[in-house]
MARBA-3410 file (N, C-alpha, C, O; in Angstrom, 1 decimal):
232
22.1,5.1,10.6,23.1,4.5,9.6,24.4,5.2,9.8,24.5,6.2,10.5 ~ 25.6,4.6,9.2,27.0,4.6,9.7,27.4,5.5,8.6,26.6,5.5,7.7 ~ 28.4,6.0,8.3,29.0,6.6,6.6,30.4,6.6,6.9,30.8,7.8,7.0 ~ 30.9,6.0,6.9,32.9,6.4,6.6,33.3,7.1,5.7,33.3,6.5,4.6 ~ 33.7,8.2,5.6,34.5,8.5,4.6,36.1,8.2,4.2,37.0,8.7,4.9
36.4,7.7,3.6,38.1,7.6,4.1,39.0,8.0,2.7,39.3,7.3,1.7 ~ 39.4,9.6,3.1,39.7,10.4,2.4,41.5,10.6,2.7,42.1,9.9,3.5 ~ 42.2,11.8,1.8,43.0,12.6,2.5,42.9,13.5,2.6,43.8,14.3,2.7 ~ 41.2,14.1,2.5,41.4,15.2,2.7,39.9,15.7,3.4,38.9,16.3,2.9 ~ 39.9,15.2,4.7,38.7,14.8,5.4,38.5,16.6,6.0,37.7,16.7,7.0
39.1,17.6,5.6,38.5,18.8,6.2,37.9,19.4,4.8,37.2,20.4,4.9 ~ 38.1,18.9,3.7,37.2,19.4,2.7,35.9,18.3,2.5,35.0,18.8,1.9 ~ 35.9,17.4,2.8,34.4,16.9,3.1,33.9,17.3,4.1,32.7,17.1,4.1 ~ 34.3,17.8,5.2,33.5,18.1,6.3,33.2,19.8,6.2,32.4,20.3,7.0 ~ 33.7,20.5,5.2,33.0,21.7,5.2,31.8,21.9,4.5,31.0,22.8,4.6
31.8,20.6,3.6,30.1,20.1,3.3,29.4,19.9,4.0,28.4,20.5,4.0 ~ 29.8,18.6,5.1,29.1,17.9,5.4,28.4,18.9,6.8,27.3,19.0,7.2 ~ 29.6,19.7,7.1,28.8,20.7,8.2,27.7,21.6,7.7,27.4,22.5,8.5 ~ 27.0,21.4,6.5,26.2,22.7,5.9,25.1,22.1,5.8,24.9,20.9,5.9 ~ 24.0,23.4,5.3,22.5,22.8,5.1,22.0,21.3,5.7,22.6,20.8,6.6
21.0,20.9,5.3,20.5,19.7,5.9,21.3,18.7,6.3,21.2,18.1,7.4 ~ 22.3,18.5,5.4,23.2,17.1,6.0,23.5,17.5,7.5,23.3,16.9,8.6 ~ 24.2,18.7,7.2,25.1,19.6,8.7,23.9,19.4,9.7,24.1,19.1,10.9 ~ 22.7,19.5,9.3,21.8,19.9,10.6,21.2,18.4,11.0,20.8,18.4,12.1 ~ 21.2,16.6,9.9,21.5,16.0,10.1,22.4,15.2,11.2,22.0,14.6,12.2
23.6,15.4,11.1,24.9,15.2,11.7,24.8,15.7,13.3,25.1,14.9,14.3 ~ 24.3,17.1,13.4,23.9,17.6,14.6,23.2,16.8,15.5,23.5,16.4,16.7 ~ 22.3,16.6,15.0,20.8,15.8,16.1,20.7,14.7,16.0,19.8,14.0,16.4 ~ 22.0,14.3,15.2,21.9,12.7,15.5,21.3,11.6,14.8,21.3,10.4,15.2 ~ 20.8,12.3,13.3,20.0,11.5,12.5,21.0,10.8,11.6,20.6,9.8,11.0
22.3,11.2,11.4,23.0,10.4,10.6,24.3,10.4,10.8,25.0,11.4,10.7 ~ 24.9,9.0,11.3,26.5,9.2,11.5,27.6,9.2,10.5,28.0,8.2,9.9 ~ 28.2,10.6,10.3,29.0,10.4,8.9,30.1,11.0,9.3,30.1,11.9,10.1 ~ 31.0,10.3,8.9,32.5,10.8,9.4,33.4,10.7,8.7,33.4,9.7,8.1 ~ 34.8,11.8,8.4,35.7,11.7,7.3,36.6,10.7,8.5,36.3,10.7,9.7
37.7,9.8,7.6,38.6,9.8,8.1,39.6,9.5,7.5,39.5,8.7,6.6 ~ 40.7,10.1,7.9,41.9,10.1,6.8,43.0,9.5,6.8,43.9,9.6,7.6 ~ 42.9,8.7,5.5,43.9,7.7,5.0,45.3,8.1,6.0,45.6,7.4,7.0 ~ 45.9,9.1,5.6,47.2,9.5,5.9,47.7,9.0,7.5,48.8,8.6,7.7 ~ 46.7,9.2,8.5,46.8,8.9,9.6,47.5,7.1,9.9,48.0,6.4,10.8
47.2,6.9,8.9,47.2,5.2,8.7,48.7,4.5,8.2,49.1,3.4,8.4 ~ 49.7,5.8,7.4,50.7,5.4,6.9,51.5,4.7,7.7,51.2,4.9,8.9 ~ 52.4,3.9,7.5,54.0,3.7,8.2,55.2,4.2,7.7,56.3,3.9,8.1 ~ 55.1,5.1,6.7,56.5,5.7,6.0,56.8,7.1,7.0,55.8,7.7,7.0 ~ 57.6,7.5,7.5,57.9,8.6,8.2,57.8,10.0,8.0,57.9,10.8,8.9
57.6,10.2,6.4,57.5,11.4,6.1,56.0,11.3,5.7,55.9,12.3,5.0 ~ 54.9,10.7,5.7,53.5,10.4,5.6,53.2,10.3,4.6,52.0,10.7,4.5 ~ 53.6,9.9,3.4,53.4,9.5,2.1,52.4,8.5,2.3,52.4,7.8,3.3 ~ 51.4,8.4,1.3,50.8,7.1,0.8,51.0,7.1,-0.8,50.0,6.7,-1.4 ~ 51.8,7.4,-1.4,51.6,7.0,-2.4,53.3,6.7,-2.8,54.4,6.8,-2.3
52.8,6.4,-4.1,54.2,5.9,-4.6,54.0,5.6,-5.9,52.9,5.2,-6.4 ~ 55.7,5.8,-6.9,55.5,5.4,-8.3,55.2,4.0,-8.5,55.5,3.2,-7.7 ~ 54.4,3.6,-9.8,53.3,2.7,-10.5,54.3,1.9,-10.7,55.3,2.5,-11.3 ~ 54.5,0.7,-10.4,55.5,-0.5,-11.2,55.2,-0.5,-12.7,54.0,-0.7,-12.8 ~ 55.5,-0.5,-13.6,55.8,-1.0,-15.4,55.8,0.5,-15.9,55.8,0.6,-17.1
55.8,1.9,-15.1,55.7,3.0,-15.7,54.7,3.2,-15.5,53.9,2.5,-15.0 ~ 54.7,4.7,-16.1,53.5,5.5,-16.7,53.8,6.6,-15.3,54.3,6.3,-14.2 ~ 53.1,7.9,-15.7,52.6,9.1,-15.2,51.8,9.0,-14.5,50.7,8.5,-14.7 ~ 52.4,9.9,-13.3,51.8,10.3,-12.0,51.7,8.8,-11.0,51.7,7.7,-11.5 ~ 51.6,9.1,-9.5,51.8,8.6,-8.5,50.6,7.7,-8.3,49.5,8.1,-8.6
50.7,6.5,-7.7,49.4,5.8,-7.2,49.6,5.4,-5.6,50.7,5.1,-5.1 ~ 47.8,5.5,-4.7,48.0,5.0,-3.7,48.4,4.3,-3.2,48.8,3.9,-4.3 ~ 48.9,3.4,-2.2,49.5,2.4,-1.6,48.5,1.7,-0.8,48.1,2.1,0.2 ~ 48.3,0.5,-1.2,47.7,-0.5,0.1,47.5,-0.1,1.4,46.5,0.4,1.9 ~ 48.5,-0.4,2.1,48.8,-0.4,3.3,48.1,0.7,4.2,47.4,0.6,5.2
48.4,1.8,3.6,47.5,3.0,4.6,46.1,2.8,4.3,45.4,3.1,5.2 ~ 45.4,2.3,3.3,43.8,2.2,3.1,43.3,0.9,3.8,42.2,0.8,4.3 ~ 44.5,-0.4,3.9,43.6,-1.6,4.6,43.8,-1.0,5.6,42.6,-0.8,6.0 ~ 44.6,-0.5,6.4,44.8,0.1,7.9,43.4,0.9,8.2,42.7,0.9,9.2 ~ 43.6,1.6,6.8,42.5,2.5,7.7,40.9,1.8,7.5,40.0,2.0,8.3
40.8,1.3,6.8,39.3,0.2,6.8,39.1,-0.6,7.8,38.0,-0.7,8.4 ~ 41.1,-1.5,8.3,40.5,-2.3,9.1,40.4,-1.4,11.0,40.4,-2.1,12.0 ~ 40.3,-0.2,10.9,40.0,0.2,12.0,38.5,0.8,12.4,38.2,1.4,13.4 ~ 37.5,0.2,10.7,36.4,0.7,10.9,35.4,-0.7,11.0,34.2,-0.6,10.8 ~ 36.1,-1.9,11.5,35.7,-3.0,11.3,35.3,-2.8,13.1,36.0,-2.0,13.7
34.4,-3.4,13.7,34.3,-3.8,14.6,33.5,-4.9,15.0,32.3,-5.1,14.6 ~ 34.1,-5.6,15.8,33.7,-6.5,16.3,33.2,-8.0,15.3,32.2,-8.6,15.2 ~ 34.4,-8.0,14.8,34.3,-8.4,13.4,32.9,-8.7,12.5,32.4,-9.7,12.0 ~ 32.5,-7.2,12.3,31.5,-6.7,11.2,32.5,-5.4,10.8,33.1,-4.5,11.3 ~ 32.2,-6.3,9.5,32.7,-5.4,8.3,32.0,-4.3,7.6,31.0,-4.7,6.9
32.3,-2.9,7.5,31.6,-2.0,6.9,31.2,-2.7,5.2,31.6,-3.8,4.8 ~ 30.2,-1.7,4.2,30.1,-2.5,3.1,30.5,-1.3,2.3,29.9,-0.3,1.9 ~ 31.5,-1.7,2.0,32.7,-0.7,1.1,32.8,-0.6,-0.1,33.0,-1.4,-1.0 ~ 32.5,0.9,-0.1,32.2,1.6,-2.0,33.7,2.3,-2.4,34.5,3.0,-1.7 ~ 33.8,1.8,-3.4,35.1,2.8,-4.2,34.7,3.4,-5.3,34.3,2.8,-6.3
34.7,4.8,-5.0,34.3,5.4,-5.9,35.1,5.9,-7.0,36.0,6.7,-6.8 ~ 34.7,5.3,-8.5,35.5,5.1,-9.4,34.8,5.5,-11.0,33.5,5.4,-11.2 ~ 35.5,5.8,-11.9,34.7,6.0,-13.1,34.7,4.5,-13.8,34.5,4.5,-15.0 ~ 35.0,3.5,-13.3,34.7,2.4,-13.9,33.8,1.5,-13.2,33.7,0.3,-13.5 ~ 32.7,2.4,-11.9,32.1,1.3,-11.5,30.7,1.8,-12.2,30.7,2.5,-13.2
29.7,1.3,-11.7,28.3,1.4,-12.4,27.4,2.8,-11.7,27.3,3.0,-10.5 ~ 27.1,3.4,-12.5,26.5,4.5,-12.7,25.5,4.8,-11.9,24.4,4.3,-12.1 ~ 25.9,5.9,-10.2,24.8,6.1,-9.5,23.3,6.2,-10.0,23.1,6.7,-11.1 ~ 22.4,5.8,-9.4,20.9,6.1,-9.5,20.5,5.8,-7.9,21.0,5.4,-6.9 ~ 19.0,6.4,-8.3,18.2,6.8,-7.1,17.8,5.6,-6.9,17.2,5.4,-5.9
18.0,4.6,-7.6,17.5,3.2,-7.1,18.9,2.9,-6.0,18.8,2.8,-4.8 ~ 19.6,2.7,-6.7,21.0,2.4,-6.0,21.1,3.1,-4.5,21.2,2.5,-3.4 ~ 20.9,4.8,-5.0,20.9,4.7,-3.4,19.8,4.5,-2.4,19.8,4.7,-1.2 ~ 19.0,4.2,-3.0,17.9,3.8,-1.7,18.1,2.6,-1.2,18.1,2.5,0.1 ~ 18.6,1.2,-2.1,19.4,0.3,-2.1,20.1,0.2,-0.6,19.7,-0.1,0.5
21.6,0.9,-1.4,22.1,1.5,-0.4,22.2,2.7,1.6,23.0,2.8,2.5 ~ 20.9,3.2,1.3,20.3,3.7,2.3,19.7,2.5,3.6,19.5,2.9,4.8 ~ 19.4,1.3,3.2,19.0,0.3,3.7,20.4,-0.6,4.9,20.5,-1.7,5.6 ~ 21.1,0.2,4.7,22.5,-1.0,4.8,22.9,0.2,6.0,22.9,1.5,5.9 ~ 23.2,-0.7,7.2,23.8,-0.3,8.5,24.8,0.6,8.7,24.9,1.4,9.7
25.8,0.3,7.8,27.6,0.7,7.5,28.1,0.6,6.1,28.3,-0.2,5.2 ~ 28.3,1.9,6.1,28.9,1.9,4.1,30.7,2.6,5.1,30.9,3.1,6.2 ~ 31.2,2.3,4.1,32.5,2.9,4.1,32.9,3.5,2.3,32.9,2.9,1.3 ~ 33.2,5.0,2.5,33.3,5.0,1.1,34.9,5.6,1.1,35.4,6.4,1.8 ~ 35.4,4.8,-0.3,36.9,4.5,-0.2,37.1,6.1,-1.3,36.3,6.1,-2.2
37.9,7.0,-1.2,37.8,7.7,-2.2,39.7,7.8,-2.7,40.7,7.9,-2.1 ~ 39.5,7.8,-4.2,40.4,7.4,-4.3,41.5,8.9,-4.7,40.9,9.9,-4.4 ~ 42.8,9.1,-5.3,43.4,10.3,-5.5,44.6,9.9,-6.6,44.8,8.8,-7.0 ~ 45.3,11.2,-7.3,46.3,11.1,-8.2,46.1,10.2,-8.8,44.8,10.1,-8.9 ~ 46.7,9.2,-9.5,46.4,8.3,-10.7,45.5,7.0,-10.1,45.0,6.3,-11.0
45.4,6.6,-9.0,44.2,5.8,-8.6,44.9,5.1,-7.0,45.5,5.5,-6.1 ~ 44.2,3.5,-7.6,44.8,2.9,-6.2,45.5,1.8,-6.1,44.9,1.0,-6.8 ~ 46.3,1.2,-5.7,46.4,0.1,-5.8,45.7,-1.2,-5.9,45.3,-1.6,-4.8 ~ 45.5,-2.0,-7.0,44.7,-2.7,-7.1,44.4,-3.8,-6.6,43.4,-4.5,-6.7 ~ 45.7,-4.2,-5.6,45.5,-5.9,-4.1,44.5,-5.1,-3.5,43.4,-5.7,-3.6
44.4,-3.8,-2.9,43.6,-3.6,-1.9,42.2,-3.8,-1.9,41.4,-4.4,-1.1 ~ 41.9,-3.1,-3.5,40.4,-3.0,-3.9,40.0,-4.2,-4.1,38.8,-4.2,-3.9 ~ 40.6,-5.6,-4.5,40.3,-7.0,-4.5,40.0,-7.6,-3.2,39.3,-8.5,-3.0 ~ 40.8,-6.7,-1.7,40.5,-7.3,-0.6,39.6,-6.5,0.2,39.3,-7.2,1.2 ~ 38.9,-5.3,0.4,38.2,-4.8,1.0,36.8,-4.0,0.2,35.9,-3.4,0.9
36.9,-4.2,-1.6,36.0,-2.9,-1.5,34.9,-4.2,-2.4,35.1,-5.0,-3.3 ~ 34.0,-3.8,-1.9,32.1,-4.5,-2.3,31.7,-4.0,-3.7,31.0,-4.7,-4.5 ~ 32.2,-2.8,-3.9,31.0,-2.6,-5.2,32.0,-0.9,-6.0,32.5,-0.1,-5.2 ~ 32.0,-0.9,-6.9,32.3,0.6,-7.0,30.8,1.3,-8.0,29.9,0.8,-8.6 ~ 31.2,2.5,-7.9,30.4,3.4,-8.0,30.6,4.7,-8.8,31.4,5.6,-8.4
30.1,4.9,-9.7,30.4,6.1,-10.5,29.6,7.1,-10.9,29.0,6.7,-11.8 ~ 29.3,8.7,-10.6,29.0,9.7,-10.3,28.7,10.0,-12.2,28.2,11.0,-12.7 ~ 29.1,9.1,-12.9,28.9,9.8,-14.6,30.2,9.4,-15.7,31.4,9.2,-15.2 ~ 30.1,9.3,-16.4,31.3,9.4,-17.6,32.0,9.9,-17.9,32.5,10.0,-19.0 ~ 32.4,10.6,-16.6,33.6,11.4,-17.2,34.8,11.3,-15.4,34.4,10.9,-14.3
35.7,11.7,-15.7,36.7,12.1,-14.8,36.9,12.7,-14.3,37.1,13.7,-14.9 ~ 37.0,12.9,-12.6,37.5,14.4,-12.0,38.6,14.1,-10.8,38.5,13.1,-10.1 ~ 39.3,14.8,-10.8,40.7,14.9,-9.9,40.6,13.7,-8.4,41.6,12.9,-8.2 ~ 39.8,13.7,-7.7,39.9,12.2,-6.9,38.1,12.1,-6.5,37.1,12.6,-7.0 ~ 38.2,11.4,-5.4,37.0,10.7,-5.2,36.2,11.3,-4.1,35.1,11.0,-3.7
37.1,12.5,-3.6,36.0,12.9,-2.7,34.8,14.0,-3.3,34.2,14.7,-2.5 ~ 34.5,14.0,-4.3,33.0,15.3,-4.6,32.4,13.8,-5.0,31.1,13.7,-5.0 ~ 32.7,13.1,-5.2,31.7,12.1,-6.1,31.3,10.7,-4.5,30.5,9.7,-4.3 ~ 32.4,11.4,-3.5,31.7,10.6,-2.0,30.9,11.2,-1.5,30.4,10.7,-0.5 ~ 30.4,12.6,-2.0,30.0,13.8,-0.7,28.2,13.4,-1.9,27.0,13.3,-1.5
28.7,13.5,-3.1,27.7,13.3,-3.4,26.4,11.9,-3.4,25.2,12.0,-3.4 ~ 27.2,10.7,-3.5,26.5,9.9,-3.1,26.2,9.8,-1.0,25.6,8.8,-0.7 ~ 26.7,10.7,0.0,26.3,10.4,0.9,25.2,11.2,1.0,24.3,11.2,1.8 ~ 25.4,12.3,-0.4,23.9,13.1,0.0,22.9,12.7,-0.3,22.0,13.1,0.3 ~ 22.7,11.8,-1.3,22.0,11.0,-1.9,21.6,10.0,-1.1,20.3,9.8,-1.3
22.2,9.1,-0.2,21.8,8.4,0.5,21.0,8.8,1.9,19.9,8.4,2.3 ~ 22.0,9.7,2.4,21.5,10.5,3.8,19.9,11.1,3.5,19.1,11.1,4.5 ~ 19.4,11.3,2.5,18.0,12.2,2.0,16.8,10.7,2.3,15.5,10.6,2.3 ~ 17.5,10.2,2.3,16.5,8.8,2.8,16.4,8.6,3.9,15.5,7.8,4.1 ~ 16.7,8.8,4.4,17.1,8.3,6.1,15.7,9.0,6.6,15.3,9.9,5.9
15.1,8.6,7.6,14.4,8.9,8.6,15.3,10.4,9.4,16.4,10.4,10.0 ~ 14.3,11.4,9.3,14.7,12.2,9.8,15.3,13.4,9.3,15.3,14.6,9.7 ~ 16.0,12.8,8.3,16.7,13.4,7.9,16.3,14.8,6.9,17.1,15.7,6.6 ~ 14.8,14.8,6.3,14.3,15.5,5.5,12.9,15.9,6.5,13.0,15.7,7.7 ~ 12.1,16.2,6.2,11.0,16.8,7.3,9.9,15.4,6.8,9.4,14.9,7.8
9.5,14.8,5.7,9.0,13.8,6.0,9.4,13.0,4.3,10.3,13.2,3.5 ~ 8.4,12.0,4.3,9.3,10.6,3.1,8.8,11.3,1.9,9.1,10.7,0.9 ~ 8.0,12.4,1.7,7.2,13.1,0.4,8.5,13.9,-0.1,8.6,14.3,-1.3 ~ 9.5,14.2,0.7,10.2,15.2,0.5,11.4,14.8,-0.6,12.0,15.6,-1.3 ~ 11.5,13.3,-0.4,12.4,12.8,-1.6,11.5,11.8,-2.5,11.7,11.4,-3.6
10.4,11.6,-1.9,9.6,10.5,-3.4,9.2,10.9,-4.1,9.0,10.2,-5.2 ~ 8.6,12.8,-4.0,7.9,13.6,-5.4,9.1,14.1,-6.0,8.9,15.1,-6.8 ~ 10.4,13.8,-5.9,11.4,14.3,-6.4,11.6,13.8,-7.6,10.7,13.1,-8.1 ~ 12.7,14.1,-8.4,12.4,13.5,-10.1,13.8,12.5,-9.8,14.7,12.7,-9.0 ~ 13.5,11.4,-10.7,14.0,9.9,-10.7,13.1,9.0,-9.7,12.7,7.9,-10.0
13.0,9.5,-8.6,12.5,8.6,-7.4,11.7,7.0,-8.3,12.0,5.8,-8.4 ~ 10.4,8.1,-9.0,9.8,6.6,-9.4,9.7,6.7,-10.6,8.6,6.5,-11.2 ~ 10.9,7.1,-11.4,11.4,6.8,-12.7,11.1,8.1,-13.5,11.7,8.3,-14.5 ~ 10.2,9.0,-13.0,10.1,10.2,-14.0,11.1,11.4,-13.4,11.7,11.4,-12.3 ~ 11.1,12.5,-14.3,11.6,13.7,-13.8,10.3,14.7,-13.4,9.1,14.8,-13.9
11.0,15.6,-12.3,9.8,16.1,-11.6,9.0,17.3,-12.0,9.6,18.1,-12.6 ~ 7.7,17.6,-11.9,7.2,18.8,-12.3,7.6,19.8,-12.1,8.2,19.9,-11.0 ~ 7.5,21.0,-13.0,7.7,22.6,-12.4,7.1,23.0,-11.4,5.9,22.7,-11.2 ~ 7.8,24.0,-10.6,7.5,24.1,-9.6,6.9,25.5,-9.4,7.8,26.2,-9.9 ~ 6.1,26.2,-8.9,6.2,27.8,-8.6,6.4,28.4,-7.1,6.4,27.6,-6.2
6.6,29.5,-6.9,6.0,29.9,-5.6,6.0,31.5,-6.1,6.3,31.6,-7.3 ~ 5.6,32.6,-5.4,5.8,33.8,-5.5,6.8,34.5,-6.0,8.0,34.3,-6.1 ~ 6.0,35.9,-6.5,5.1,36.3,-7.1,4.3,35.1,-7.8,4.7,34.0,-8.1 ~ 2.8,35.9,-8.1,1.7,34.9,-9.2,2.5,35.5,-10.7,2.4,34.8,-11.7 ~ 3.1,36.7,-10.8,3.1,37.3,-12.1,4.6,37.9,-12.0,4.8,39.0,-11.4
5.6,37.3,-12.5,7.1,37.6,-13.0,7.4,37.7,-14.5,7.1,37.0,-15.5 ~ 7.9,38.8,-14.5,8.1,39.4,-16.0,7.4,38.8,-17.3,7.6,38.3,-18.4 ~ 6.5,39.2,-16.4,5.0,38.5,-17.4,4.1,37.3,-17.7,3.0,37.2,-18.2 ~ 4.7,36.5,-17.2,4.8,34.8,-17.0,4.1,34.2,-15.6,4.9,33.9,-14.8 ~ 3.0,34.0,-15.4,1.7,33.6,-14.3,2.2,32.1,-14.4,2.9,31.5,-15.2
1.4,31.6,-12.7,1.2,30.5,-12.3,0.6,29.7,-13.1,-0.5,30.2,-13.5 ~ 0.7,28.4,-13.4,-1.0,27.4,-13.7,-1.8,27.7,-13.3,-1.8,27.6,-12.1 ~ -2.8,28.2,-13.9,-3.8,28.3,-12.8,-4.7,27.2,-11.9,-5.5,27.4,-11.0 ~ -4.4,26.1,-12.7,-4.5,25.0,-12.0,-4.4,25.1,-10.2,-5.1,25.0,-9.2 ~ -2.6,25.3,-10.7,-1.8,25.3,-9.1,-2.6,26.1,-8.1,-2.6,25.8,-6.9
-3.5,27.1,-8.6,-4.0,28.0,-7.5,-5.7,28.2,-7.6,-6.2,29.2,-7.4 ~ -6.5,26.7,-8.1,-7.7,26.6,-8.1,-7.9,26.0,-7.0,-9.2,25.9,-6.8 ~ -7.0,25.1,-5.8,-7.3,24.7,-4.9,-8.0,23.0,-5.1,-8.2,22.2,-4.1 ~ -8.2,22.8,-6.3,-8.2,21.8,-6.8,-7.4,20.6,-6.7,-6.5,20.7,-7.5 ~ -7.4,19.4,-5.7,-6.3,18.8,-5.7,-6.4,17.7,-6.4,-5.6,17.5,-7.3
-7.2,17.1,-6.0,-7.6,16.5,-7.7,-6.4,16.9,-9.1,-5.3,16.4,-9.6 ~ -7.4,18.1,-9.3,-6.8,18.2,-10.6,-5.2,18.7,-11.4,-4.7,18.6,-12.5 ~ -4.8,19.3,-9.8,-3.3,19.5,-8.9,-2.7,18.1,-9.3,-1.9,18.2,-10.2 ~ -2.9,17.0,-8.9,-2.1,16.1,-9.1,-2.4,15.5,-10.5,-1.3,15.1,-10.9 ~ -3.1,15.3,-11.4,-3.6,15.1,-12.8,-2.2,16.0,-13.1,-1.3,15.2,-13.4
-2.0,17.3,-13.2,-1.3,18.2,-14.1,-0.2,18.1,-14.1,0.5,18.2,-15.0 ~ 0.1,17.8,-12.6,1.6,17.2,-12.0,2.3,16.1,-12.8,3.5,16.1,-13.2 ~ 1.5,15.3,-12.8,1.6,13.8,-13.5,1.9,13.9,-14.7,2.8,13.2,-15.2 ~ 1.0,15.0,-15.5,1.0,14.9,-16.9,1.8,15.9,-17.5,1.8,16.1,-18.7 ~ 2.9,16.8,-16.3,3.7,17.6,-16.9,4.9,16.4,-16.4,5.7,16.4,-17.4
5.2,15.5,-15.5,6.2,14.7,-15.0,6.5,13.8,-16.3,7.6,13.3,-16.6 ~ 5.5,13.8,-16.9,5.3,12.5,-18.6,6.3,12.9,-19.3,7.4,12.5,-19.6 ~ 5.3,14.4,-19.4,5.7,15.9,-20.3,7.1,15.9,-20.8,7.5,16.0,-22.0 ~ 7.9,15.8,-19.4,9.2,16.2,-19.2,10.1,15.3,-19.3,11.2,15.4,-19.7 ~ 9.5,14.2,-19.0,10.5,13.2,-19.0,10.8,12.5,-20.5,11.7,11.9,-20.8
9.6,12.9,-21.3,9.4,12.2,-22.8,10.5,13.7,-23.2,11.5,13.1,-23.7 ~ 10.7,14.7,-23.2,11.3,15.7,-23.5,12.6,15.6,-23.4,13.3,15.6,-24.4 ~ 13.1,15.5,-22.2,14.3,15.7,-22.0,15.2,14.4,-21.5,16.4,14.3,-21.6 ~ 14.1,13.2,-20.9,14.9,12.3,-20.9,14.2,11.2,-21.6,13.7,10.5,-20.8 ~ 14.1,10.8,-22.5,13.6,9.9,-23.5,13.9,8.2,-23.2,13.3,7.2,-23.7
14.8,8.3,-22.5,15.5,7.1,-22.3,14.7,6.8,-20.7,14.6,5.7,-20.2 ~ 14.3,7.6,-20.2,14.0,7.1,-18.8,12.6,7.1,-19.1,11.9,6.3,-18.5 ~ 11.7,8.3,-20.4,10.4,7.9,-20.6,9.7,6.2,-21.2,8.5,5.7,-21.1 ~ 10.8,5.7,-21.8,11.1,4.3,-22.4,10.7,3.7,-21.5,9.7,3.1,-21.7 ~ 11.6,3.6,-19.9,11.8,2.4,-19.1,10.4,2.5,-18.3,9.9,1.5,-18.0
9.8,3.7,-18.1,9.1,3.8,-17.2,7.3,3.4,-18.4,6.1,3.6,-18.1 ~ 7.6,3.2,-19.1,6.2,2.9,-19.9,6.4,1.2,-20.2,5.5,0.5,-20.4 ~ 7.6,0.8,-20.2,8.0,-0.8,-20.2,7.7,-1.1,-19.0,7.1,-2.2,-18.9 ~ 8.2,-0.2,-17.4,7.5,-0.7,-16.3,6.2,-0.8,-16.0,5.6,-1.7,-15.3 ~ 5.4,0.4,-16.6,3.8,0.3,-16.2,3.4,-0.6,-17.1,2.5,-1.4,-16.6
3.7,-0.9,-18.4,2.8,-1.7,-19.0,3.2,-3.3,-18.5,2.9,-3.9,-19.5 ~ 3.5,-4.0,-17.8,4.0,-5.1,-17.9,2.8,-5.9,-16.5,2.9,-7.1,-16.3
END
């Protein structure tokens, strides 16, 4: 799978993207992800892409021209990437979404800066937008890094095998069980002893019925959807 980034500030995604799994990803070949940056794309001489908002208002907005440029240099052979703008007004990442998404050959993810973007462009190039949560933060590159990690975790190869993201919490609608490892006994507080009767059986029973546990607990709204999916 392909990942565009198209940033202005493609050396602070790549000091993610060079780390832990993704980094070691990227290396061997399991996933192609690449910043690349708007700015390179400008025609104004002093490298601006942005500019004051026609009817007013505070702070600067992107400019067209450097983002179709730089999209249409990720087009080849006339196949078009399938291009996310990541925005607090598009619909609300989920693990369904990106698996969704994990399926698809070429994403390009548009990240946006300062007061946003111009809005011809996103009418002519962008597929779907995407949003990281309810609230706001300074531009669009943590909320691109985060859905490529989200996506990349699917991929073949990319994790040591497909258990590694499906017993994870959301995958299939619950949140995930507690977890232990060493010490059996921290400041007083022991394993299940379940966990360590060798019992697998009854290892996954507990698992299950702490995944319920937690999800009726803390997410109430996802323990809803997931008892409307099994019963139906």
């Amino acid at each position: 799978m392909k990942i565009d980034i198209m940033t202005l500030f493609p050396e602070m995604c790549n000091a993610f993207l060079d780390e832990s799994i993704i980094g070691r990803a990227r290396k061997a070949g399991k996933i192609d992800v690449k910043c690349v940056n708007i700015r390179d794309f400008t025609e104004d001489r002093h490298n601006r892409v942005d500019d004051s908002t026609y009817g007013g208002g505070t702070g600067m907005l992107m400019q067209a021209q450097p983002i179709f440029d730089c999209y249409k240099s990720l087009c080849f052979e006339n196949k078009k990437p399938y291009v996310i703008y990541m925005s607090p007004q598009g619909r609300v990442l989920t693990q369904q979404k990106a698996k969704e998404l994990s399926e698809k050959e070429h994403i390009a993810i548009l990240c946006g800066h300062y007061e946003g973007v111009d809005e011809r462009v996103l009418e002519e190039i962008v597929d779907e937008e995407i949003s990281i949560g309810d609230y706001v933060v300074t531009g669009g590159e943590l909320p691109a890094l985060i859905l490529t990690d989200c996506i990349s975790r699917m991929l073949d190869g990319v994790l040591r095998n497909e258990e590694a993201y499906s017993l994870e919490s959301h995958y299939d609608g619950l949140l995930e069980y507690p977890q232990y490892t060493k010490p059996y006994e921290w400041r007083g507080k022991t394993v299940p002893e379940v966990l360590i009767s060798g019992h697998h059986a009854n290892i996954e029973k507990w698992r299950m019925e702490q995944s319920l546990l937690r999800t009726k607990e803390k997410r109430p709204d996802l323990y809803e959807k997931y008892l409307e999916k099994t019963q139906k």
